[in-house]
C-alpha positions in Angstrom: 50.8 -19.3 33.0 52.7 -21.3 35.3 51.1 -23.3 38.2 53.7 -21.1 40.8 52.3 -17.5 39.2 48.5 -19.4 39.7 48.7 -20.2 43.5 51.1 -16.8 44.2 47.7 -15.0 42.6 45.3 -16.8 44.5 47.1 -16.3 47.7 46.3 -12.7 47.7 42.4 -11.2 47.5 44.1 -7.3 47.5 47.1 -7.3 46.0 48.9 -4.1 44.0 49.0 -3.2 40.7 52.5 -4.2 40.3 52.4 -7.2 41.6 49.0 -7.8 39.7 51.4 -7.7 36.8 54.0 -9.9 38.3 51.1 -12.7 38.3 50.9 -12.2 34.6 54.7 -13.2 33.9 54.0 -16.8 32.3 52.9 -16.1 29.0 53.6 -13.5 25.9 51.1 -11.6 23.3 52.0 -9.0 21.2 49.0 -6.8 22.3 50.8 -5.5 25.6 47.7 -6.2 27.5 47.0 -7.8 31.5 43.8 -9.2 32.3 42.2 -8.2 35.6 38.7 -9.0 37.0 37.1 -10.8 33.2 38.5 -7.9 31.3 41.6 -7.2 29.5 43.7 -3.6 29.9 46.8 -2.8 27.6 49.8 -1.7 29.3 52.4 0.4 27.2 54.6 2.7 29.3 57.9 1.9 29.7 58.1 1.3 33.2 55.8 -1.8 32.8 57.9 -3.9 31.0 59.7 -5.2 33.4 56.7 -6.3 34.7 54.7 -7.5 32.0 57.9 -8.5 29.8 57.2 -6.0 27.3 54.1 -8.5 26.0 50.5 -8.7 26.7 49.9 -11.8 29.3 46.6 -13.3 30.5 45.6 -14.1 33.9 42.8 -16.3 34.3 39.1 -15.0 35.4 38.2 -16.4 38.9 34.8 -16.5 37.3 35.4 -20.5 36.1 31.7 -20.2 35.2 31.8 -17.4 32.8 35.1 -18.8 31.6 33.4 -22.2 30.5 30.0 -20.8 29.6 31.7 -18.5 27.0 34.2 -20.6 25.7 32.3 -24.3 25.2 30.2 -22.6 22.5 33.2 -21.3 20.7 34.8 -25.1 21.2 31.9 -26.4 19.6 31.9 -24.5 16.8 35.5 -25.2 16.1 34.8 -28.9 16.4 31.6 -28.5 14.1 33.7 -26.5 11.2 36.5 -29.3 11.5 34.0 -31.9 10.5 32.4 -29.7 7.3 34.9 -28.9 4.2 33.7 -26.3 1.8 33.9 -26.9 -1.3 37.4 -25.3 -3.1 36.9 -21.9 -3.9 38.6 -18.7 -5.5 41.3 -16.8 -3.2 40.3 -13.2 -4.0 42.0 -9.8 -2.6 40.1 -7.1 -1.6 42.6 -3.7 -3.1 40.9 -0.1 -2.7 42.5 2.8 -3.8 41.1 6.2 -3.2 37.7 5.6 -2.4 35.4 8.7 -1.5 31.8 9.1 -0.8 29.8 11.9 -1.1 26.1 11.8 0.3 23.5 14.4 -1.2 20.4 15.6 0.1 17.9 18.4 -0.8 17.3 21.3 1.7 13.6 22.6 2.3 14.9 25.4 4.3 17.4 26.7 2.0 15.9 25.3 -1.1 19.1 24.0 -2.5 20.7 20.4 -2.3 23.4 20.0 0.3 26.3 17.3 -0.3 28.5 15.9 2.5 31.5 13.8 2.2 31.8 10.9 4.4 34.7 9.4 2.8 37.6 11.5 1.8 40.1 9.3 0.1 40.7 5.8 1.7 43.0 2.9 0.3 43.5 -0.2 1.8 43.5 -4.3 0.7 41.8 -6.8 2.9 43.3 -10.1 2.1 41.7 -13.9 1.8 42.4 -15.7 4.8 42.2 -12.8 7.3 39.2 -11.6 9.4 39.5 -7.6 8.6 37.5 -5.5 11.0 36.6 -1.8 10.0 36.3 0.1 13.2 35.6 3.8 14.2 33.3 5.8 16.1 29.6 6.5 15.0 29.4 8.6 11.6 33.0 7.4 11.1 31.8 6.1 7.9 32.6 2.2 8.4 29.4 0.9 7.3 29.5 3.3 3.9 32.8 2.0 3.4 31.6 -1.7 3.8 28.9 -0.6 1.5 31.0 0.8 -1.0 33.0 -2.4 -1.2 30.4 -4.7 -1.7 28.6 -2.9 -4.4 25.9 -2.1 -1.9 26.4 1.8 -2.5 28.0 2.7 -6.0 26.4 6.3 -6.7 28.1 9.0 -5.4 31.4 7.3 -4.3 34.3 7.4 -6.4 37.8 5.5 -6.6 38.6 2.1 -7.8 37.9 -1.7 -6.2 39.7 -4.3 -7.2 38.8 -7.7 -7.2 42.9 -10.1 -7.1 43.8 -8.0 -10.3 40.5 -7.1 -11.8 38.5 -3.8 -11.4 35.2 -3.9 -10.0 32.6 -2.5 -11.9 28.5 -2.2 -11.8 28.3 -5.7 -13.2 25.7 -8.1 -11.5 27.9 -10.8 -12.3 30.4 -9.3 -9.3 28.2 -10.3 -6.7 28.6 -13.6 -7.0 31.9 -13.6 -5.8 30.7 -11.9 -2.2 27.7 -12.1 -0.2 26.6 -8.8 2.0 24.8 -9.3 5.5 23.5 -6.2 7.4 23.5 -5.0 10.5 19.7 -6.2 11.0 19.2 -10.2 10.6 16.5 -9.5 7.7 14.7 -12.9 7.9 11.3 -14.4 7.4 9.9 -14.6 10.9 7.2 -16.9 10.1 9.8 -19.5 8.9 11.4 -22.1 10.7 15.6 -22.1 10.4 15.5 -25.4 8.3 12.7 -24.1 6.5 14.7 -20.8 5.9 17.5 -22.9 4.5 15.8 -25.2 2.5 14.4 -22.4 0.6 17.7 -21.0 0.0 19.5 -24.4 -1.1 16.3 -25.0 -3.6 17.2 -20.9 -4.6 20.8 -20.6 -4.6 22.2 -24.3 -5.9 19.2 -25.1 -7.7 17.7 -27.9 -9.5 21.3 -29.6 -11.3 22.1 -31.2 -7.8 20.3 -33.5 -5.9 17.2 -33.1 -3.0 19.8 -35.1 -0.6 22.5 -33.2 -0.9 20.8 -29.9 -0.7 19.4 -31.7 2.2 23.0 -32.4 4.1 24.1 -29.6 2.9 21.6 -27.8 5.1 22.0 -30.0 8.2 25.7 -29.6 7.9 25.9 -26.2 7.9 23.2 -26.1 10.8 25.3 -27.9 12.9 28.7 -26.4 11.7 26.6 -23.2 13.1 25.8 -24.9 16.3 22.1 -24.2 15.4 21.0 -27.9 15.3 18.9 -27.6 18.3 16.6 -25.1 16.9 16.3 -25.7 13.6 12.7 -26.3 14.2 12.0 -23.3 15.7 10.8 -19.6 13.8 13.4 -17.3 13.3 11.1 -14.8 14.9 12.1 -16.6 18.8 15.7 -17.2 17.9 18.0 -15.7 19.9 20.3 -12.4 18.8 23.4 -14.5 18.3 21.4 -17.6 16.6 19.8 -14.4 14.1 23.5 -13.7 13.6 24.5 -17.2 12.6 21.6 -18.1 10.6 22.5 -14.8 8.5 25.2 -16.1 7.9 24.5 -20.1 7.3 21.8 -19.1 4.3 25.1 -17.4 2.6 27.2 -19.9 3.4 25.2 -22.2 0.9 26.5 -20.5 -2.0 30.3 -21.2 -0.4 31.0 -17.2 -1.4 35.0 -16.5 -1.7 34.4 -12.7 0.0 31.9 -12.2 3.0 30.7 -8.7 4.4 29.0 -7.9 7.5 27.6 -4.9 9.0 28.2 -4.9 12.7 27.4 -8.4 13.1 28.1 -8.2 16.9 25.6 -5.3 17.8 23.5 -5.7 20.4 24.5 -9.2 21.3 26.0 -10.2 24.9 29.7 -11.2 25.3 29.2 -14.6 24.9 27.4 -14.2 21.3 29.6 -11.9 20.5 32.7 -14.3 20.9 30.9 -17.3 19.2 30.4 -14.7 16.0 33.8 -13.7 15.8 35.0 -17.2 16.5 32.9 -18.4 13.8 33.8 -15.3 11.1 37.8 -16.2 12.0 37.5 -19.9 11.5 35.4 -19.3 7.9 38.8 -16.7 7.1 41.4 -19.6 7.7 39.6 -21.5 5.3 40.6 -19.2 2.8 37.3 -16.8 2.4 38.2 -12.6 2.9 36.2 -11.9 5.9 35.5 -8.0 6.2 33.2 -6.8 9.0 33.0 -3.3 10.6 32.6 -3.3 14.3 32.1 -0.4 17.1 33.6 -1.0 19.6 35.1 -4.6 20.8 36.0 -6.1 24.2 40.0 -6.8 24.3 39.3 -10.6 24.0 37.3 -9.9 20.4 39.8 -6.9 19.5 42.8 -9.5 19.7 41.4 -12.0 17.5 41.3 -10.1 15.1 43.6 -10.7 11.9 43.7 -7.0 10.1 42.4 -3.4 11.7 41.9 -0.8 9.4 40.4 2.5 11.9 38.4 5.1 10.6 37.7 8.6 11.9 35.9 11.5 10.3 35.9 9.2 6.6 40.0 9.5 7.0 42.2 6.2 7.9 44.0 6.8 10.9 45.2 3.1 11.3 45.6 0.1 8.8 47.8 -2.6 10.5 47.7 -5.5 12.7 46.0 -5.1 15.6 49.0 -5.9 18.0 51.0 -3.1 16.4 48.1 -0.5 17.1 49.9 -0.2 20.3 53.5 0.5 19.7 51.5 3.1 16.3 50.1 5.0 18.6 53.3 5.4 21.1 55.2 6.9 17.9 52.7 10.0 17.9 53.2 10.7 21.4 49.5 9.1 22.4 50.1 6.4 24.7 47.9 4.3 25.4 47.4 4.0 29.7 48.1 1.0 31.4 45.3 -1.3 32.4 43.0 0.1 29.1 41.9 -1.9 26.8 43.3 -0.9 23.3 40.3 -0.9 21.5 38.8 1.9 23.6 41.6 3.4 23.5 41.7 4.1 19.9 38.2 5.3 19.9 39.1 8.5 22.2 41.9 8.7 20.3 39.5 8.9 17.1 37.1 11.1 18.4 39.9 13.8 19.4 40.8 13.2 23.0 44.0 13.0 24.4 45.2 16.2 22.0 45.2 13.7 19.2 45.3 15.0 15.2 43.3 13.3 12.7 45.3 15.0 9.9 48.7 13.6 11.6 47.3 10.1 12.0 46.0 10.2 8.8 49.4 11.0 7.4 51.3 8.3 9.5 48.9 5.9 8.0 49.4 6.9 4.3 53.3 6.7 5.0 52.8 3.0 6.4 50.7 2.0 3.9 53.2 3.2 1.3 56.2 1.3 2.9 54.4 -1.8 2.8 54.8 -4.1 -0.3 51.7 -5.8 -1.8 52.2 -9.5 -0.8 49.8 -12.5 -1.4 49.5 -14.9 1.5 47.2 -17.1 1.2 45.8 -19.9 3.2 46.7 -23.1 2.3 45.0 -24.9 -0.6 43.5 -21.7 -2.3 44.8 -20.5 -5.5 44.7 -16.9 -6.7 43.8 -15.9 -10.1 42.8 -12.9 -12.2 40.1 -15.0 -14.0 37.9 -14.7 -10.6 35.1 -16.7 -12.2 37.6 -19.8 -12.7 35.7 -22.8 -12.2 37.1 -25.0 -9.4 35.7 -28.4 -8.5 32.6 -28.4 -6.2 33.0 -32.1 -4.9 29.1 -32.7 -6.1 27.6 -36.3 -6.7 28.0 -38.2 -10.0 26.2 -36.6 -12.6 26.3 -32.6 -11.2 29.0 -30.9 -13.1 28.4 -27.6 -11.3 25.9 -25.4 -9.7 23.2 -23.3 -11.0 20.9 -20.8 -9.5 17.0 -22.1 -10.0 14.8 -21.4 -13.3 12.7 -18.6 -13.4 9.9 -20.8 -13.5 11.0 -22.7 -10.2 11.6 -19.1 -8.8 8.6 -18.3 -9.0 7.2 -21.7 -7.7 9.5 -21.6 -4.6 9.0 -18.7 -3.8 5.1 -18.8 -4.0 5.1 -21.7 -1.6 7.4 -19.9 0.5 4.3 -17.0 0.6 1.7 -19.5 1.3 3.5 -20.9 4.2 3.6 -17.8 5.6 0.2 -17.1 5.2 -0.7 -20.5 6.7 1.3 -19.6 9.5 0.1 -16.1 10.0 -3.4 -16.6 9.1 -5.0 -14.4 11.8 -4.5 -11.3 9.3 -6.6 -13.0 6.2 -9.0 -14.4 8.5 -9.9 -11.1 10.3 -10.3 -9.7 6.7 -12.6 -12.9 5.6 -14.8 -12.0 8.8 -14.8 -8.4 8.0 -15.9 -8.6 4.8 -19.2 -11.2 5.8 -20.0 -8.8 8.5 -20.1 -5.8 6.3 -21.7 -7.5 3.7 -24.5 -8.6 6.3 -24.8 -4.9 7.8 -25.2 -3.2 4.5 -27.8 -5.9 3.2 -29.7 -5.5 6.5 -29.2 -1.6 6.1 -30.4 -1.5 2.2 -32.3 -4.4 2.0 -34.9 -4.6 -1.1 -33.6 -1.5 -2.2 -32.9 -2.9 -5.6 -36.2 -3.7 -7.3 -38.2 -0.6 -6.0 -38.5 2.2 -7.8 -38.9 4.5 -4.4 -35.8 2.8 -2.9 -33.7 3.9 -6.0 -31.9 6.8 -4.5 -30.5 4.6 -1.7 -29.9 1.8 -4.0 -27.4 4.4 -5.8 -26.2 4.7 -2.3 -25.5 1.0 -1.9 -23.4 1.0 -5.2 -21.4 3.4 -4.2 -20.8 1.9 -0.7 -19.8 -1.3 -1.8 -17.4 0.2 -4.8 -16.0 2.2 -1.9 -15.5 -0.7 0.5 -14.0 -2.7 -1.9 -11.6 -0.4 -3.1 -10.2 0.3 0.4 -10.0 -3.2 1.3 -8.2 -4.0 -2.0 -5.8 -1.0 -1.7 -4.8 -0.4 2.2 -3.6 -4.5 3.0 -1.3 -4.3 0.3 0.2 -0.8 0.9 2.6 -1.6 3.8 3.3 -4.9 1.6 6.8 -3.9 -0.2 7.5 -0.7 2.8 7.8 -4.0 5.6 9.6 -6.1 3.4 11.8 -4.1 1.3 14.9 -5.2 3.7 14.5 -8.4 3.1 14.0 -7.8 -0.5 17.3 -5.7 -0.8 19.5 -8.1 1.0 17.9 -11.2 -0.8 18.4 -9.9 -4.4 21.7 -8.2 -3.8 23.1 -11.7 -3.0 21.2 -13.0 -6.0 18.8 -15.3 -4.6 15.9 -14.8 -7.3 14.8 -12.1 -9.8 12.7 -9.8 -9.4 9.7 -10.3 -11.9 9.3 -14.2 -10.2 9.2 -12.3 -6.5 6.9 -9.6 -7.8 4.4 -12.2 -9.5 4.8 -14.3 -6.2 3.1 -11.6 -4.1 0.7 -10.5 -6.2 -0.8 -14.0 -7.1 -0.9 -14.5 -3.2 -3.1 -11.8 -2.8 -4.9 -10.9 -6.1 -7.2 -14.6 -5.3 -7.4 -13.6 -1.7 -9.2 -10.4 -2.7 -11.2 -11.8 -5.5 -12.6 -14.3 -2.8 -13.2 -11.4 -0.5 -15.2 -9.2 -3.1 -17.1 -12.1 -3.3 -18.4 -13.0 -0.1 -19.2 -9.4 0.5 -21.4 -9.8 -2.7 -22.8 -13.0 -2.2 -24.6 -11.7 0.9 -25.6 -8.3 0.3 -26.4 -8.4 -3.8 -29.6 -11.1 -2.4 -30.1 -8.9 0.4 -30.8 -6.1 -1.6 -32.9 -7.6 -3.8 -31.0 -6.9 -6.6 -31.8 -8.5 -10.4 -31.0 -11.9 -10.7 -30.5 -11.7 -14.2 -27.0 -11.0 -16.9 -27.0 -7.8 -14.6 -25.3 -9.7 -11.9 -22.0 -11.1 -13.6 -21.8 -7.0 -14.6 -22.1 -6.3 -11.2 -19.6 -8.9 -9.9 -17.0 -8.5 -13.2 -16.8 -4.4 -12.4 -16.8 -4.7 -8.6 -13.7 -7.0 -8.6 -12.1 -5.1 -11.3 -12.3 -2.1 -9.6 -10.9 -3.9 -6.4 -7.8 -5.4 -8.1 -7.4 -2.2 -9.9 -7.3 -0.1 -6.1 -4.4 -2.8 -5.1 -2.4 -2.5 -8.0 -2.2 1.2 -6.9 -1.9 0.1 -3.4 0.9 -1.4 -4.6 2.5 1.4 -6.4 1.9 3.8 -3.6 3.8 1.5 -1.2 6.7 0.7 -3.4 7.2 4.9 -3.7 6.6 6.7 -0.6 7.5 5.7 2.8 5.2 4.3 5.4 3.9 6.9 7.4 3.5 9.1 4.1 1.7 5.9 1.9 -1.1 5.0 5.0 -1.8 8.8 4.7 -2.3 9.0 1.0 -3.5 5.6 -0.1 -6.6 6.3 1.5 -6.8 9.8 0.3 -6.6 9.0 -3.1 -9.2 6.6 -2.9 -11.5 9.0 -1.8 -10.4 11.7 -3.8 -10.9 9.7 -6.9 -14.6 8.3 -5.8 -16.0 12.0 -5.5 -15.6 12.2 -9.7 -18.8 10.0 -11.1 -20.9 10.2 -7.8 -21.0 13.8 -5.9 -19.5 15.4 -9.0 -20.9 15.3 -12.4 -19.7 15.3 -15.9 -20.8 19.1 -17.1 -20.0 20.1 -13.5 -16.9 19.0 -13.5 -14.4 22.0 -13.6 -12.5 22.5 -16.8 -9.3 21.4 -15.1 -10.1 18.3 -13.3 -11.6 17.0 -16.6 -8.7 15.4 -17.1 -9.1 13.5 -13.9 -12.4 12.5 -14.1 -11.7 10.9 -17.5 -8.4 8.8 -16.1 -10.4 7.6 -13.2 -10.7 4.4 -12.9 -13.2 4.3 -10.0 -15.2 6.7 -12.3 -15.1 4.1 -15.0 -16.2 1.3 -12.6 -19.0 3.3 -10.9 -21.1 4.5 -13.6 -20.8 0.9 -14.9 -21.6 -0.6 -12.5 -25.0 1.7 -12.0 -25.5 1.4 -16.2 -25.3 -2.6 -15.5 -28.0 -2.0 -12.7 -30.3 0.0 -14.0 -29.3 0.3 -18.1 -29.0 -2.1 -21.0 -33.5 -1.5 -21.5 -34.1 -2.6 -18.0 -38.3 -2.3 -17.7 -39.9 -0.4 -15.4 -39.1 -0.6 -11.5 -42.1 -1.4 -9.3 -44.1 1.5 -7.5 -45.2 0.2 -4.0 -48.9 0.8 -3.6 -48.6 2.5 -0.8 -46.0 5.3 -2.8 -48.6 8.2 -4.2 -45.8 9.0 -7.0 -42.4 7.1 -8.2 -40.8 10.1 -9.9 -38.2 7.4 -11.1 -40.2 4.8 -12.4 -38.9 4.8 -15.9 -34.8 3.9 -14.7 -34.3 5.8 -17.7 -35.0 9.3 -16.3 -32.9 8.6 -13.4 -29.5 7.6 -16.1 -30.4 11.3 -17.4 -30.3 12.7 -14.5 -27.1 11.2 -13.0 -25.4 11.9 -16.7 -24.9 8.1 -16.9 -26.4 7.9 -20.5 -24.6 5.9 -23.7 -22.7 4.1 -21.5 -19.4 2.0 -23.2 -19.0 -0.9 -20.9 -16.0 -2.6 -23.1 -14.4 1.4 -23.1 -14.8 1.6 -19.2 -13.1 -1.7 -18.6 -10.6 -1.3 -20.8 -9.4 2.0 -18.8 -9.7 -0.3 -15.6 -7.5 -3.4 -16.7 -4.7 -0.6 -18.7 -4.7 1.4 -15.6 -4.0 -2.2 -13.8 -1.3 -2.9 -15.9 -0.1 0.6 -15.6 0.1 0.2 -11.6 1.8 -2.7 -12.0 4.6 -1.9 -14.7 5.1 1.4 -12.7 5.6 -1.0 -9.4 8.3 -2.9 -11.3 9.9 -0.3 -12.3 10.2 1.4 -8.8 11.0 -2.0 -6.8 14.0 -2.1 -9.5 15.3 1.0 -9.7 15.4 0.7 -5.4 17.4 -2.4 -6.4 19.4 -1.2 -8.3 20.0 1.8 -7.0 19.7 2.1 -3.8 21.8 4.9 -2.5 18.6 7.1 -3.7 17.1 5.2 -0.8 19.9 4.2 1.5 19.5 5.1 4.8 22.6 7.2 5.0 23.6 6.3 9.0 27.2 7.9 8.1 25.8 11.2 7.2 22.6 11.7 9.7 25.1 11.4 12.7 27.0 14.1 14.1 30.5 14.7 13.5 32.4 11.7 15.6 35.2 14.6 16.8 32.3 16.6 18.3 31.3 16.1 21.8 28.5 19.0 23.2 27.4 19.4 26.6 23.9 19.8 26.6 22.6 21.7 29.9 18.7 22.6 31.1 18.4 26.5 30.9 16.3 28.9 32.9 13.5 30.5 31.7 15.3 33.9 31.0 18.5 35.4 31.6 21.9 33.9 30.1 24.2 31.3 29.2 27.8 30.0 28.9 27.7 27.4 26.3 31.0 25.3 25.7 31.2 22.1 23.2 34.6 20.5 22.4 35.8 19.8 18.6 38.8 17.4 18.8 41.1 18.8 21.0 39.4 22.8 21.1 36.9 23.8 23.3 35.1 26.3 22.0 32.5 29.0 24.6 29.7 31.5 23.2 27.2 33.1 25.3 23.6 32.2 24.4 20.8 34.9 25.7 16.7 33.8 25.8 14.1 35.5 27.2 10.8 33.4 27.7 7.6 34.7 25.7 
């Protein structure tokens, strides 16, 4: 922009569209745009080309505070990333060819399953050393695609992904090669961002390289990221676009040749949304294949952009540069308005408007993808080969020959300290249940207090037993329920990009909480066993080993229940279950047990604990129980007579806890096995966005209606507006 074009446009405050465009005649861009007022607009018709020379040309915001603001963060960043060099790394291709998805549900209304197809056919190739954006309206199918590609989503799509020459298949080793960032930033709020990092260097390069230059490798990729400042602050009070970065900076210690991000600029404000696609496009010139899917971008994000490849109703109605989406469009008689930003543009056009055809774009689009020949251009530096796992020099210190992922063993160690720091930091959830458990245990010894060595008081010692068996077993079971339901993001994105194994997570949690409990369990009985005046004898390590068994057994199926169902279904039947399986033992008898819930009050473990725990109390040739003076008659003198009568006779303590520690280990297994197979398959459990929308072409006009009478109703499908009369009567 020349300096004569600057004062001429500041001369004026009202000035006319025409000559707004003479103002832009200093520069060229090939997206045939004008910026007025901090925005950009396209301009396409013919008659503006005079004006605008054919080109897209800028004219500087009179906002000089926004303009600085938004564009000294972005500087920054460019600065930082000069200063860092990745290690080498594979040039790899991104080649699809046919790719359809098909999501499948189960009616309850018509009792049959139902199967919609969100991808019907696509092919494209995403190259190394672009920044590729998937764009489309909502149910579009952008983020199933980006799912698809990464190997988020393999059931139920079909087609082939090629890898540079080599067909991706359902091997773990593939994600090596890529790492997969959704739309939501799933962190660890209770972690710091250099904390965050650390982890994930200790995780992800392991133990073969050195603490120090783990440890610049963190602070370098902090800064490169422009998140120096807070890297001592919890991930939980960083801002949107520092979430976004971070995301990014913990995959960026594994230096991965592909990247894929799920609307990385949702919900962020112009400014973060720049500094992310800034940051994405400088990581692509080095050579990595950037693919991200975005709604709908400004102008100034839309043009630096390096590949477009539109979506609309799971077809491809664009695959091109984003400069030439333009002049695409033109060709099918949809042009694009002056003054409107391209972008936007595109999406009416993908949604139906301005008469367009999805069928015809999608045609134009197979005939220039055909045309095009398959060329490699790379960035400078990078190398392409079909061995993708070719070993290229990592530039580590004397002595590391390359980088492995951590031991099992230091897995499990890493990521148990990880828990504990958590806890530490969130320690007002353990301590409320500390509390809880000394108050209980001080109401029900005040409430049943020398019940245990009378032989009047019997009935509401039998009480007390059941009471505490009770309490434990909730209080073992319910805290660990919404355990894997509120972290199972986290999980998912942190095993897909192969930061641990499972079974050293798994073991992580549990040994976090299994102690906790265990010290709970005790408190509560270390208060209201003396209370009660129960024996002080070999009866009280029963009484202590069958009370915490029963405990750990409740939150291994606490466990299970919240690996399985979803939240609002497990709170509902954790608790349910508990108390479903306590009636068998104490209100229900053995012979008056119905013939078909035998079966259940032989598996159940709090059964098994409860009569147990009363044989431990008042078995194994106990004397006789003290009769007050002041009772007349202790019917239950003999403790004998009351076993009788409760059918807890012939008791088999080693049988009873047996059942207990195999139903344990049955929990447990069974919670493995159901974390895993969500990991490994997790289109069972994918929250299918794609497929829950509404069609993207279908725009309805919702209107209040009166109470009785009738209705014109109208919606619009693409390009056809459709009109039925609705009639309602109020009842």
């Amino acid at each position: 922009m020349s300096n004569n074009t600057d004062r001429n446009c500041k001369k004026s405050t009202e000035v006319s569209s025409t000559e707004n465009h003479r103002c832009c005649g200093g520069s060229s861009s090939p997206l045939k745009c004008c910026q007025f007022n901090d925005s950009l607009i396209s301009v396409s018709r013919n008659e503006d080309d005079e004006l605008c020379e054919a080109r897209n040309v800028y004219m500087k915001p009179t906002n000089e505070n926004f303009d600085n603001n938004n564009s000294s963060n972005v500087h920054l960043i460019k600065r930082q990333m000069n200063k860092h060099v990745f290690a080498k790394k594979q040039a790899i291709d991104v080649n699809f060819e046919k790719v359809t998805f098909s999501s499948t549900s189960w009616s309850l209304t018509k009792f049959r399953k139902e199967s919609k197809k969100i991808l019907h056919g696509v092919s494209g190739q995403f190259k190394s050393g672009e920044l590729s954006v998937i764009m489309g309206p909502s149910g579009a199918g952008k983020s199933t695609l980006l799912n698809v590609l990464a190997g988020f989503v393999l059931s139920g799509s079909t087609g082939t992904v090629k890898l540079n020459a080599v067909t991706r298949d359902s091997n773990p080793r593939y994600r090596k090669l890529s790492a997969y960032i959704p739309q939501e930033e799933e962190l660890r709020p209770a972690l710091t961002a250099k904390e965050a990092m650390t982890f994930a260097a200790h995780l992800k390069l392991g133990y073969a390289v050195s603490a120090d230059y783990k440890a610049e490798q963190v602070s370098e990729i902090l800064e490169l990221l422009g998140l120096s400042e807070c890297q001592h602050t919890l991930t939980s009070r960083l801002s949107g676009g520092q979430r976004k970065r971070l995301a990014v900076a913990l995959e960026l210690l594994s230096n991965p040749p592909i990247l894929y991000l799920d609307e990385p600029t949702t919900g962020l404000d112009s400014s973060s949304c720049t500094q992310c696609i800034s940051l994405f496009k400088k990581l692509a010139q080095e050579g990595r294949t950037v693919v991200a899917t975005i709604h709908q971008p400004s102008a100034l994000l839309f043009e630096m952009f390096d590949r477009l490849y539109a979506l609309s109703e799971g077809r491809c109605v664009y695959d091109g540069r984003p400069e030439g989406l333009v002049e695409h469009l033109g060709q099918l008689d949809l042009v694009c308005p002056p003054y409107h930003n391209p972008a936007d543009y595109l999406m009416e056009v993908a949604i139906g408007e301005h008469n367009a055809d999805i069928n015809e774009l999608e045609e134009a689009t197979l005939r220039s993808q055909s045309t095009k020949s398959i060329q490699y251009n790379h960035s400078k530096g990078n190398e392409q080969s079909a061995d993708l796992f070719q070993k290229f020099d990592m530039n580590l210190p004397l002595g590391s020959t390359k980088v492995l992922p951590a031991a099992v063993i230091m897995q499990f160690l890493l990521l148990y300290k990880r828990n504990l720091l958590i806890t530490r930091r969130y320690y007002s959830e353990p301590l409320n249940r500390l509390i809880a458990h000394i108050a209980i245990g001080c109401l029900f010894g005040y409430l049943y207090r020398n019940v245990g060595a009378s032989a009047n008081t019997i009935l509401a010692n039998y009480v007390y037993l059941y009471g505490t068996l009770l309490l434990t077993v909730y209080t073992g079971m319910m805290p660990v329920t919404l355990s894997f339901p509120l972290e199972m993001r986290v999980l998912t994105r942190e095993h897909f990009n192969r930061w641990y194994k499972l079974t050293p997570y798994l073991l992580s949690v549990i040994l976090i909480e299994i102690p906790f409990q265990v010290v709970c369990a005790w408190l509560y009985i270390s208060i209201s066993y003396v209370l009660t005046d129960q024996p002080q004898d070999f009866r009280m390590f029963l009484f202590v080993l069958f009370v915490t068994a029963c405990s750990l057994c409740a939150q291994s199926m606490g466990y299970f229940i919240g690996s399985t169902t979803p939240v609002k279904v497990a709170v509902f039947i954790a608790p349910v279950l508990a108390c479903f399986l306590s009636v068998f033992g104490f209100c229900i008898r053995s012979f008056d047990t119905p013939p078909f819930f035998k079966w259940i009050f032989t598996i159940s473990y709090y059964r098994a604990a409860f009569q147990s725990l009363v044989y431990s109390i008042y078995g194994l040739n106990r004397p006789a129980l003290d009769c007050p003076p002041e009772s007349e008659y202790c019917h239950y003198q003999d403790p004998r007579k009351f076993l009788k009568e409760m059918d807890i006779v012939d008791i088999d303590l080693v049988s009873n806890m047996s059942l207990i520690v195999f139903i344990w280990c049955l929990m447990h297994a069974a919670t493995y096995l159901t974390v895993w197979l969500k990991l490994s398959f997790f289109h069972f459990f994918f929250e299918d966005k794609e497929s829950q929308q509404a069609s993207p072409g279908m725009s309805a006009r919702i209107r209040v209606l009166p109470i009785t009478g009738s209705e014109k109703v109208s919606y619009r499908y693409g390009h056809c507006e459709h009109q039925f009369v609705v009639e309602y009567v109020c009842c």
